[in-house]
N, C-alpha and C positions, 0 to 999 in steps of 0.2 A: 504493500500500500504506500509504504515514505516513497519508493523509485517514482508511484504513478504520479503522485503528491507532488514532488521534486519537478517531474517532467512538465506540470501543468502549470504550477507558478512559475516555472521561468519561462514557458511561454508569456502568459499574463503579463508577466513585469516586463517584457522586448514589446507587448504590443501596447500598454499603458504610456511607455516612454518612448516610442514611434510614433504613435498620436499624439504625446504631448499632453498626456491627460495626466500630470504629475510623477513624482519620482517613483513610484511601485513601492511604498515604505510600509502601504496596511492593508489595499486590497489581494496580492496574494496570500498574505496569512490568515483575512477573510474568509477568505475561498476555502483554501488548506483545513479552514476548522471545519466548515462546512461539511468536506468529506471525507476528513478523515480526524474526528471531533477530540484524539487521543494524542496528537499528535507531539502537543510537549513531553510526554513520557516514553517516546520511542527514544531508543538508546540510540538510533541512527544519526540523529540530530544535536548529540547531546558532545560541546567538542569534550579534546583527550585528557585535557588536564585541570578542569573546571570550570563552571561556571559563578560569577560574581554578581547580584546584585541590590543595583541602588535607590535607595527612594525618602522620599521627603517632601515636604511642601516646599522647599527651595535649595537651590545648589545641584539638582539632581544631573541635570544636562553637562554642569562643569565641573565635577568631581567626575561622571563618568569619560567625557574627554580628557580628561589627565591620567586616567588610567587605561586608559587605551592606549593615548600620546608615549607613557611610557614602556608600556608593554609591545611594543610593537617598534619601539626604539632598540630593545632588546634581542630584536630578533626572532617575536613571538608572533602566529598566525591571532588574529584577534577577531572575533563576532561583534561587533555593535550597530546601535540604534542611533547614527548621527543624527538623524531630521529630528528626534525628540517623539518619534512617534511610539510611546511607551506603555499604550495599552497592549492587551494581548495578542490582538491582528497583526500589531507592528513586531511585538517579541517573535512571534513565527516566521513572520515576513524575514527580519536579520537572521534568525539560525536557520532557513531556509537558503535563503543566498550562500552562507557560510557553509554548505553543506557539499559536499561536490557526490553528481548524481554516478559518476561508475569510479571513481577513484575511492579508495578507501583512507585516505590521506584527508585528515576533517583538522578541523582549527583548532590552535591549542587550547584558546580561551574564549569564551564570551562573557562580556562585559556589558551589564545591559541594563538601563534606568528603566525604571518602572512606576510606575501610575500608582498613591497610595491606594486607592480603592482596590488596586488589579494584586497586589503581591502576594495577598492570602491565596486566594488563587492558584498562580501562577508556582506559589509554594508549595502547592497540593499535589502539583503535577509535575512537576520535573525536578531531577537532582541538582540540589544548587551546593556548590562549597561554599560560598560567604554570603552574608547580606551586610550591606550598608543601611545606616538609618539615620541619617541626617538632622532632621527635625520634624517638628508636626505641630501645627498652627493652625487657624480659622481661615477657609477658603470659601470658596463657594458654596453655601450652603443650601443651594438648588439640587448640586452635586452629589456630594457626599454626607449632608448632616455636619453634626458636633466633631470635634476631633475625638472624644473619647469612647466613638462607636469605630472609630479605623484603630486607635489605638489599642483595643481591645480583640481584635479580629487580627491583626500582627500578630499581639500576644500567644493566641491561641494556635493559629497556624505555624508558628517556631516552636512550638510544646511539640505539634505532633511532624514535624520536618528533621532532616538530619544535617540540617547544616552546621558545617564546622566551625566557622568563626562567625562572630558579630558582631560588628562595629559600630560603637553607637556616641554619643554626646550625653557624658552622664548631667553636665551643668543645667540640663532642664529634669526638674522632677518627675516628669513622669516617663525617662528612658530610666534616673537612678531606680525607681522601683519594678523596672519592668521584669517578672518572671522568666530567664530562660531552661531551656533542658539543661539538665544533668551534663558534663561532660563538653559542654560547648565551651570553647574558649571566646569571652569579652576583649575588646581592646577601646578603653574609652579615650576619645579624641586629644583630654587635657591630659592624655599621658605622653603625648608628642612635645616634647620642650618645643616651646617656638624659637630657641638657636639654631633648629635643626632646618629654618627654613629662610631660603634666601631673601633679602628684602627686596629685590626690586620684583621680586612676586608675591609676597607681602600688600604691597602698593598697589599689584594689578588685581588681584584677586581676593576671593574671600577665607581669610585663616581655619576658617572651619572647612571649608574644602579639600585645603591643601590639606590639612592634620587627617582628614578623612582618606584621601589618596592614599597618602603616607601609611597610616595604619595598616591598608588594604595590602599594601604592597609589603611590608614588614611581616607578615603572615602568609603570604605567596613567596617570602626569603627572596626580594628582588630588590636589590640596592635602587634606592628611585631619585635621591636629593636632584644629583648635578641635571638628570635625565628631563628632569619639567622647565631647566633654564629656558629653550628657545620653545616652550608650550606659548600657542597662541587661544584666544579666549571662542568659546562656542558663538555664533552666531546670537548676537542680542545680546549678548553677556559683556557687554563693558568693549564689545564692537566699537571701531571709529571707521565711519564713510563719507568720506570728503565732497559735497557736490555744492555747485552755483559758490565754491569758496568758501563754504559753512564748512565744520566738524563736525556733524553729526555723532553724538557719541552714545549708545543704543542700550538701555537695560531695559529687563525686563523686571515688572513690577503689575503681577497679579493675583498679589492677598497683603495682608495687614505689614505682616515679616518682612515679605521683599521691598515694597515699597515705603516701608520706614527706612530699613537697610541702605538704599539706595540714596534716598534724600540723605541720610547722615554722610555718607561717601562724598557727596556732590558738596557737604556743606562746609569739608574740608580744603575742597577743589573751585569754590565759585570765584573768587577772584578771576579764574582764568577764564570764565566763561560770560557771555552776556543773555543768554535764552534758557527756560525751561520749557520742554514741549510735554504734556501730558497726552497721552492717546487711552480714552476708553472706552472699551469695545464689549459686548455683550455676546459673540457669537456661542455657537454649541461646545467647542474647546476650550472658551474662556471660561465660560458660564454665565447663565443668566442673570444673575444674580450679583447684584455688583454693590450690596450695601456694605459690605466691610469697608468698603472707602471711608466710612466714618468711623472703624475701630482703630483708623492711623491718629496718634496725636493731633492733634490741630497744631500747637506751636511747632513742633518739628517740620508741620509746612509750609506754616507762615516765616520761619527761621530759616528755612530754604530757598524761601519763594524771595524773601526779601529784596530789592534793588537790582532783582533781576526781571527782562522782559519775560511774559509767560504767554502760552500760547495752548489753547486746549481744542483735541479734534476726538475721534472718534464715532462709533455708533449711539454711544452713552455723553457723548459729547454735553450736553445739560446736567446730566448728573453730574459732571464731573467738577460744570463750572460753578455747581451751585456747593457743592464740598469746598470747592477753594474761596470759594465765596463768605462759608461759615466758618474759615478757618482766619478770614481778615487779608484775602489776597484779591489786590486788583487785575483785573484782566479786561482791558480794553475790548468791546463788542466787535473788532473787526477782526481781533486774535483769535475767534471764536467759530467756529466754522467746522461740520459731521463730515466735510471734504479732507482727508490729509491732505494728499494732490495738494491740494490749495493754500492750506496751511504751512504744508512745505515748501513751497515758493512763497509766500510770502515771508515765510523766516532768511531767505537767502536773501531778496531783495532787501531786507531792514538791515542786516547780521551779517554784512559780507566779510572774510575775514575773519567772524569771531566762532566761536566754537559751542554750540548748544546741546543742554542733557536732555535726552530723549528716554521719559517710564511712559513704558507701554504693555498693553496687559498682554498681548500677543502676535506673533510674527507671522 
């Protein structure tokens, strides 16, 4: 059944990407489930020397490109989910591609972020060696609910899993008391001395990532420090794209955590910047539901927003101007605009030259 499986998605994914009808990242692991519904527990798909995975309500996409980045520095075959596509369609779709249909020769590792809701799941069914656990915080609550109906559905699916290590952040109280199995070896992130990590990636990225890489990699026995020097950042993640003479500088910022995070990063760096561009957006990836914008501080955005030009777009474009609104931020009615397109040209034409932060809830 994996050969027929095998033969059918990689048709799919040549005619998906022939037509242009997107990268092939979830519709053949779609499919895949569709006929052959067992599929993450086939040994066929599983590579030779473990699988790793990651999840959290943020950091997920750039902890797991750092461990890819170095694992594959090293000279390792490596399984991943660059697009970010981490529900279960997409985890199939990666260790599908990663699987070669008459070579017996499979990849040494998969490295795979995964969607909080999706990892009980995905835990149930395939043999994982590690999991990462980042964080967990208030998101969409269209979504998923409370965090303490996912945190609890973790809990239970690593009781009955055999995963060997897990990585976790004990400085929030609710990973220090999380219950695991017997025999699992912990590796908590403040056990990484921050000596052990270079500053000028310090500066570009977030400490809780790197200590999380690091761990990961300290339990796979693969020296990683020097290996993340010339790591460059996930798309949207602290991304710069130069256009019309602007900096565009790109994070993502979609629940309470990130978008605090981010303003405080930016409120280190605004001298050098003259724009904030807000983008938000309601589609089905984001979620519906976009009231957490009011569980961010209001001073941390008015303290950001401060003396700099602001500029808000999106689908939710209202909601967003009436947030910054009750938080004591002006925004000029012609900055305002459910057009980016629009928005975005007119940040170039004001801002030529200068360099503006762009929190946007999705790419």
């Amino acid at each position: 059944m994996l050969i027929l499986t095998l033969l059918i998605t990689r048709f799919l994914r040549f005619f998906i990407k022939l037509c242009g009808l997107g990268s092939g990242g979830t519709w053949p692991g779609h499919f895949a489930l569709k006929i052959y519904p067992g599929i993450l527990s086939d040994p066929g798909i599983a590579p030779s020397l473990g699988t790793v995975l990651i999840s959290g309500t943020n950091g997920k996409t750039t902890t797991t490109k750092m461990l890819h980045h170095v694992l594959q520095s090293k000279g390792f075959s490596v399984v991943t989910n660059p697009s970010g596509a981490n529900l279960t369609n997409g985890l199939v779709s990666a260790l599908l591609q990663g699987t070669p249909i008459f070579s017996k020769r499979r990849a040494d590792y998969a490295v795979l972020e995964v969607d909080e809701f999706s990892l009980p799941s995905v835990l149930n069914q395939m043999r994982v060696e590690g999991v990462v656990l980042l964080n967990l915080s208030r998101d969409q609550l269209d979504r998923y609910g409370e965090t303490d109906l996912i945190l609890s559905r973790w809990e239970e699916s690593l009781k009955e899993s055999n995963v060997s290590f897990v990585v976790l952040d004990k400085s929030f109280d609710y990973f220090r008391n999380m219950l695991l199995p017997a025999g699992t070896q912990v590796l908590d992130l403040e056990d990484i001395p921050e000596k052990l990590l270079q500053a000028d990636l310090t500066a570009k990225f977030h400490i809780k990532n790197i200590k999380a890489a690091l761990a990961t990699l300290s339990f796979l026995e693969i020296p990683a420090v020097l290996a993340l020097s010339d790591f460059q950042a996930a798309y949207g993640r602290g991304e710069i794209i130069n256009s019309g003479g602007v900096n565009f500088h790109l994070f993502l910022a979609k629940n309470p955590a990130s978008l605090t995070t981010n303003l405080n990063v930016f409120e280190k760096k605004k001298s050098d910047f003259g724009a904030v561009f807000f983008v938000l957006n309601d589609n089905i990836p984001d979620g519906r539901d976009v009231s957490w914008i009011y569980d961010t501080e209001a001073s941390a955005i008015f303290s950001a927003c401060k003396d700099m030009e602001i500029y808000v777009s999106g689908s939710r474009v209202y909601d967003m101007a009436v947030r910054l609104d009750y938080a004591g931020v002006f925004v000029p009615e012609e900055n305002v605009s459910a057009s980016v397109q629009s928005v975005t040209n007119l940040i170039k034409s004001k801002n030529s030259g200068k360099n503006c932060w762009i929190l946007e809830t999705c790419w």
